[in-house]
N, C-alpha and C positions, 0 to 999 in steps of 0.2 A: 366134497368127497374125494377122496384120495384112491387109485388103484396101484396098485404096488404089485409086482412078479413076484413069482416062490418058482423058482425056477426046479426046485423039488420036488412039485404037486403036478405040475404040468408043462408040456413043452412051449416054446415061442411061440409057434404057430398059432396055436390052441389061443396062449393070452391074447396074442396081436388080434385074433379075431373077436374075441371075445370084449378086449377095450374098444374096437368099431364099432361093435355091435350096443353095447351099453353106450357112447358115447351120443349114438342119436338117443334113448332115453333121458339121460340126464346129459345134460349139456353144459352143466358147470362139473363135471367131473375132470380130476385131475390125475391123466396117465404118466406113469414115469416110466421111464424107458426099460427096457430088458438089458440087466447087467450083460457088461462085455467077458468078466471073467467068471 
């Protein structure tokens, strides 16, 4: 499983926590960074 930012839908914050918090769930999930532009 892949997480991917929509940097449209919600702010950094919001994803970064939200990839922490799913990460202990699934532990083969795969976070990609939050674009820099």
């Amino acid at each position: 499983m892949v997480l991917r930012p929509n940097p449209v839908l919600a702010p950094r914050n919001v994803y970064e926590a939200k990839a922490r918090r799913w990460q202990v769930e699934w532990t083969r999930l795969v976070v990609e960074p939050w674009p820099e532009r």
